[in-house]
N, C-alpha and C positions, 0 to 999 in steps of 0.2 A: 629391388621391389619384391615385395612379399604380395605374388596376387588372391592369397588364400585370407592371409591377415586385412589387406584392403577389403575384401569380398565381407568379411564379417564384420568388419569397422561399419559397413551400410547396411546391416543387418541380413545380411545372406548368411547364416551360423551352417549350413548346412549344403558344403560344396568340399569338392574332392580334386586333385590336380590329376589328370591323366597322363598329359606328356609334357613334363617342365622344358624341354627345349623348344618345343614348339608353344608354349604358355597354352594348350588345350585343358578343360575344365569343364567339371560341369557342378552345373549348380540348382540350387533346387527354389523354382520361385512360385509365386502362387499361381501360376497357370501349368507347374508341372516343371520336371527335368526339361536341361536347355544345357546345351556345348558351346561355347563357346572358346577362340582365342584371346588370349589378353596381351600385350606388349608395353603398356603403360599404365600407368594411374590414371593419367587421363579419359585412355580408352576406358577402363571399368564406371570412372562418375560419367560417360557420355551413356554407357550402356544402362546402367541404376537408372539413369531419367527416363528409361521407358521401362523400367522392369520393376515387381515388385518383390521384397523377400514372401515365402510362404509362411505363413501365419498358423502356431502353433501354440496350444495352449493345452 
């Protein structure tokens, strides 16, 4: 699982992996930096449903 490539496929373009074995990340959404862990694909569409990308233009 690629959780940087998943992260931008739901439009998060603008996240960093910290520590690949532990899946720590942070990402950058319209309410501001946020850390999380990922472990699946799942996990990341469960977390997208309440999170949004930050909007840049």
């Amino acid at each position: 699982m690629d959780i940087l490539q998943k992260l931008s496929d739901l439009g998060f373009t603008n996240a960093a992996m910290l520590n690949e074995a532990s899946g720590l990340t942070r990402i950058r959404t319209l309410k501001g930096w946020v850390y999380e862990r990922f472990t699946s694909e799942n996990q990341i569409e469960t977390w997208d449903n309440r999170n949004k990308p930050e909007v840049t233009e």
